[in-house]
C-alpha positions as CSV (number, residue, x, y, z in Angstrom):
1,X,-101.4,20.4,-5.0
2,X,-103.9,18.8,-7.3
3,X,-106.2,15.4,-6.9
4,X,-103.4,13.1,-7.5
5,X,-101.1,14.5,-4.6
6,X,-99.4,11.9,-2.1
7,X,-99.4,13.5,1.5
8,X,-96.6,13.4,3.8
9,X,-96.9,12.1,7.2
10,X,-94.9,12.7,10.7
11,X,-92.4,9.6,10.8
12,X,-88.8,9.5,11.5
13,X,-86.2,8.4,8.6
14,X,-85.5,4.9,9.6
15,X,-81.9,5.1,9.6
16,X,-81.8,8.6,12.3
17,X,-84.2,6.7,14.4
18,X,-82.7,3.6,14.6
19,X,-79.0,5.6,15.1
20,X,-81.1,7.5,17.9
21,X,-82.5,4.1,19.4
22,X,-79.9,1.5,19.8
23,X,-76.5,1.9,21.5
24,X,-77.3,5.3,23.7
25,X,-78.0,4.8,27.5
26,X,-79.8,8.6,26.3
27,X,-82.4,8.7,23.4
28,X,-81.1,12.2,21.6
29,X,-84.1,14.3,20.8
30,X,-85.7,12.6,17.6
31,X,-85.8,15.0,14.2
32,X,-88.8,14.7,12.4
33,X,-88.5,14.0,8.6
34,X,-90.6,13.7,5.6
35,X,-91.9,10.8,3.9
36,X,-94.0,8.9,1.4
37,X,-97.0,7.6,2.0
38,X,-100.0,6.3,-0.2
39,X,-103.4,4.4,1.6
40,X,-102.5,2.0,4.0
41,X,-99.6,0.0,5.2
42,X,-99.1,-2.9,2.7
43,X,-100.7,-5.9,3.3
44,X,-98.8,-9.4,3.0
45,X,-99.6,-10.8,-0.3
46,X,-102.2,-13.7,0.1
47,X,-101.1,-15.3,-3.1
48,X,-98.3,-15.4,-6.0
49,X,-98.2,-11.3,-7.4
50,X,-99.0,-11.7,-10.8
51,X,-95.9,-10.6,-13.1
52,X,-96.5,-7.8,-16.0
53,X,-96.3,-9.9,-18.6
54,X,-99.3,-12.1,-17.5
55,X,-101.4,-8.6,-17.5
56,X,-103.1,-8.5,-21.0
57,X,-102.3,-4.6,-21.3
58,X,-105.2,-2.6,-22.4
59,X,-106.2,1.1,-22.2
60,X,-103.1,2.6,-19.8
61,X,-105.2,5.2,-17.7
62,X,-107.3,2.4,-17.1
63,X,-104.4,0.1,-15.6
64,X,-102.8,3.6,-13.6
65,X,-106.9,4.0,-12.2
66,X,-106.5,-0.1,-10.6
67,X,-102.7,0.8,-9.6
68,X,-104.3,3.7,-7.5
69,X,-106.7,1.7,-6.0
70,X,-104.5,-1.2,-5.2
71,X,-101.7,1.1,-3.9
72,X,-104.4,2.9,-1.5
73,X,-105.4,-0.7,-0.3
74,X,-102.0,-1.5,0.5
75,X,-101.3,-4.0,-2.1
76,X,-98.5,-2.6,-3.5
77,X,-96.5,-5.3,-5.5
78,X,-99.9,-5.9,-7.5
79,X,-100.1,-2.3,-7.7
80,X,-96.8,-1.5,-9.4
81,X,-98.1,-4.6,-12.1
82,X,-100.6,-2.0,-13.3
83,X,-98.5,0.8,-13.4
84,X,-95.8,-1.0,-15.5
85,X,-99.0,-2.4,-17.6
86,X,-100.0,2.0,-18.3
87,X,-96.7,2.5,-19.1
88,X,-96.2,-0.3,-21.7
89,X,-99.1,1.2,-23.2
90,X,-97.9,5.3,-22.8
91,X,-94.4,5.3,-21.6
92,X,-94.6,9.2,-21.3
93,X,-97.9,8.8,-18.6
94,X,-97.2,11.3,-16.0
95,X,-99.7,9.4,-13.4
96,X,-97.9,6.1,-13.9
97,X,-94.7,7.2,-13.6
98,X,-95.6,9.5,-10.5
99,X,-97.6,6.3,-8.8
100,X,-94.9,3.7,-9.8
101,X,-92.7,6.4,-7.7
102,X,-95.0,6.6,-4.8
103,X,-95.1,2.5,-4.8
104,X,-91.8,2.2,-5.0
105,X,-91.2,4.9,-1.8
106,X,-93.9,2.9,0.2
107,X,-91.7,-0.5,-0.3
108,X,-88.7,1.9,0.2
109,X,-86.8,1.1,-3.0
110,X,-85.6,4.7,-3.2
111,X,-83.5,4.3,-6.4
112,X,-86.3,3.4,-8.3
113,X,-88.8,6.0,-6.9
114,X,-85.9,9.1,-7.5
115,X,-85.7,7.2,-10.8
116,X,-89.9,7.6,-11.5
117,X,-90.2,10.8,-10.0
118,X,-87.5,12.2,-12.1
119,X,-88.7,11.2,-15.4
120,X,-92.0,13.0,-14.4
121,X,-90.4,16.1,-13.9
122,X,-88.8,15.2,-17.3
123,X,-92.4,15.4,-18.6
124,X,-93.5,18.3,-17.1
125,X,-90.9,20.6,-15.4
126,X,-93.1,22.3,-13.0
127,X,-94.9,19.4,-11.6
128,X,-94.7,20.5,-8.2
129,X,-96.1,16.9,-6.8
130,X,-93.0,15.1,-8.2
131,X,-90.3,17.6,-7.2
132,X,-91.3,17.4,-3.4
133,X,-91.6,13.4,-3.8
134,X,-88.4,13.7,-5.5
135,X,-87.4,15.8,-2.2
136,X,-88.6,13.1,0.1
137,X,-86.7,10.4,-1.4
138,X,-83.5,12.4,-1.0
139,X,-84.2,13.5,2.2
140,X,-84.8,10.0,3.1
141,X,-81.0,8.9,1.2
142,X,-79.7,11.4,3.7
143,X,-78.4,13.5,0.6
144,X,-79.8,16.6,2.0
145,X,-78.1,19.2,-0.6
146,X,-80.2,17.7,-3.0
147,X,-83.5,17.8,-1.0
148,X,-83.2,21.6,0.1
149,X,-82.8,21.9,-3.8
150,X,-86.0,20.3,-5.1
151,X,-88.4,21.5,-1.9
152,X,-86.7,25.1,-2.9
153,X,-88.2,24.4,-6.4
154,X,-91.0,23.0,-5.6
155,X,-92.1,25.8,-4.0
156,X,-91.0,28.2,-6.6
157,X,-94.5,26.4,-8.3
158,X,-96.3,26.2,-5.3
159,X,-95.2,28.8,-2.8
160,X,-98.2,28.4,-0.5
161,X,-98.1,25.0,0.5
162,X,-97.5,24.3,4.1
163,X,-96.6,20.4,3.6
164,X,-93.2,21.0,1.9
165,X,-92.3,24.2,3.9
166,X,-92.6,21.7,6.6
167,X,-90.4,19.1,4.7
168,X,-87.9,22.2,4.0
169,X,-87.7,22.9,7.4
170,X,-87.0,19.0,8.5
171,X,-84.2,19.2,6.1
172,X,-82.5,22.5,7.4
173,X,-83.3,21.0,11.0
174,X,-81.0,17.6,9.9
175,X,-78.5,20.0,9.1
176,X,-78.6,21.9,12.0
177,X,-79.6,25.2,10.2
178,X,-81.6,26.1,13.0
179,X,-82.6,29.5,11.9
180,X,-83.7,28.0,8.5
181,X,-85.6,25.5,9.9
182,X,-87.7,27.8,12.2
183,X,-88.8,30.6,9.4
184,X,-90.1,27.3,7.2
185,X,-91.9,25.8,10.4
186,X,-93.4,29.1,11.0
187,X,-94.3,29.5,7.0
188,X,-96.1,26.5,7.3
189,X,-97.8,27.4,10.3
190,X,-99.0,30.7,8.4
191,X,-100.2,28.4,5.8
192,X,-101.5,26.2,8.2
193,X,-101.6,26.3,11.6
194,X,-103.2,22.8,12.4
195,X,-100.1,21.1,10.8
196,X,-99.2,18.6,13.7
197,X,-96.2,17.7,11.7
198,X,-94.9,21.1,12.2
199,X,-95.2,21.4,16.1
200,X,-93.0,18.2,16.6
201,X,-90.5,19.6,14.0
202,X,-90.5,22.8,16.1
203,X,-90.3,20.6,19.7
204,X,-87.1,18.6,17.8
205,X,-85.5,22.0,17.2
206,X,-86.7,23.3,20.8
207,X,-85.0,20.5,22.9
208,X,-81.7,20.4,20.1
209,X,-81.3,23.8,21.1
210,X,-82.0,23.5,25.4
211,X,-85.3,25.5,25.3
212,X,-86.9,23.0,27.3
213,X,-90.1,25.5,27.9
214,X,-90.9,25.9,23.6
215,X,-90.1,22.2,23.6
216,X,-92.7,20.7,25.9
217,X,-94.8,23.7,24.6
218,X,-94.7,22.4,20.9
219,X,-94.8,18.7,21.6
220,X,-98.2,19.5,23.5
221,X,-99.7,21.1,20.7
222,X,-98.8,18.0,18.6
223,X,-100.6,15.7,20.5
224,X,-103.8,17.9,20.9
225,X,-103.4,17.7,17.1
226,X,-102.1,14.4,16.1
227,X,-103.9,11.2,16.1
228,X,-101.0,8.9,14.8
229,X,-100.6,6.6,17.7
230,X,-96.7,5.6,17.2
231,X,-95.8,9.6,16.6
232,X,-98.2,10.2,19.8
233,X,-96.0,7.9,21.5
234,X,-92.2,9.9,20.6
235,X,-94.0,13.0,21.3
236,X,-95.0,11.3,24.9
237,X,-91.5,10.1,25.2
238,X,-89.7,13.8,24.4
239,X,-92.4,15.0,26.8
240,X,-91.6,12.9,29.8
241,X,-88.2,13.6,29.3
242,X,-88.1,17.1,29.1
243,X,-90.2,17.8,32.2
244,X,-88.0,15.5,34.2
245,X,-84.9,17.1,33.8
């Protein structure tokens, strides 16, 4: 992926964690899944978020450079103001359009990030950035079909990237495509073997499938790897509970 790639991060889909969370005596085993992230959490806005039309629109790569940095600050309102400032001034800019769709991920308005991310791959067909964004946001609508499609594509451009084998194998996993899953976790482990993402996708399908031993084996790995203190924290849980039973 080039300069301008959005990483993916270990974090459950809101919706499976919360169905996973509330209402069950017994917390299922959590599936990992995909998502967007760009700089920091957002920030609460300190003051009224300036509308695009009070942005005197200049040069457009200019205004997509101060979305970038305002979206890796975590001020994301004033962020997509810049972006919809570029693309006053070059409606076909493939970095505004890809940055408005990473903005619009982070403040999880999905239907206008599948909307940005699309009209990138418009532009340029074989953008292999947008089409796994494009993945994530499906994955994260729950229409699955469609996310096994684009992460299928994308890595018909990019075969060798461990991150979206990864997110191809969470998808499989939420299907229960259990053999699936497992060859794309172990692809991405070829690719890249310090992944933690992948060990807690692999613990997830360990415990679904009641091989306790590759379970607590995979969520150990992920914490020697991962410093994210919330996805520390499932992993911890899963562990605990596998080792008591």
């Amino acid at each position: 992926m080039n300069a301008r790639t959005i990483r993916f991060v270990l974090i459950m889909l809101l919706a499976v964690s919360v169905a996973l969370l509330v209402g069950c005596e017994e917390a299922a085993p959590t599936r990992p899944a995909p998502t967007i992230i760009s700089g920091e959490a957002p920030a609460p806005p300190t003051a009224a978020i300036p509308t695009v039309a009070a942005v005197e629109v200049g040069d457009p790569a200019v205004h997509a450079a101060e979305g970038k940095r305002l979206l890796d600050s975590g001020k994301v309102d004033e962020a997509i103001v810049q972006f919809e400032a570029a693309l006053q001034g070059d409606p076909d800019s493939v970095e505004a359009h890809f940055q408005l769709g990473n903005a619009y991920a982070n403040l999880n308005r999905l239907g206008e990030a599948e909307r940005e991310f699309k009209r990138v791959v418009d532009l340029e067909p074989s953008n292999s950035d947008a089409l796994s964004n494009l993945g994530v946001v499906y994955y994260r609508q729950m229409n699955l079909d469609a996310a096994i499609e684009v992460f299928q594509q994308a890595l018909g451009v990019t075969p060798d990237d461990a991150a979206v084998h990864y997110n191809l194998g969470s998808a499989y996993l939420q299907q229960s495509r259990f053999d699936d899953a497992k060859r794309e976790f172990d692809q991405a482990l070829s690719l890249d073997p310090d992944l933690p993402e992948t060990y807690y996708g692999l613990g997830s399908m360990y415990a679904l499938q009641g091989e306790k031993a590759k379970a607590i084996e995979s969520f150990k790995r992920f914490l020697e790897l991962s410093t994210d203190p919330e996805w520390r924290g499932h992993a911890e849980r899963q562990l605990k509970e596998l080792e008591a039973d």
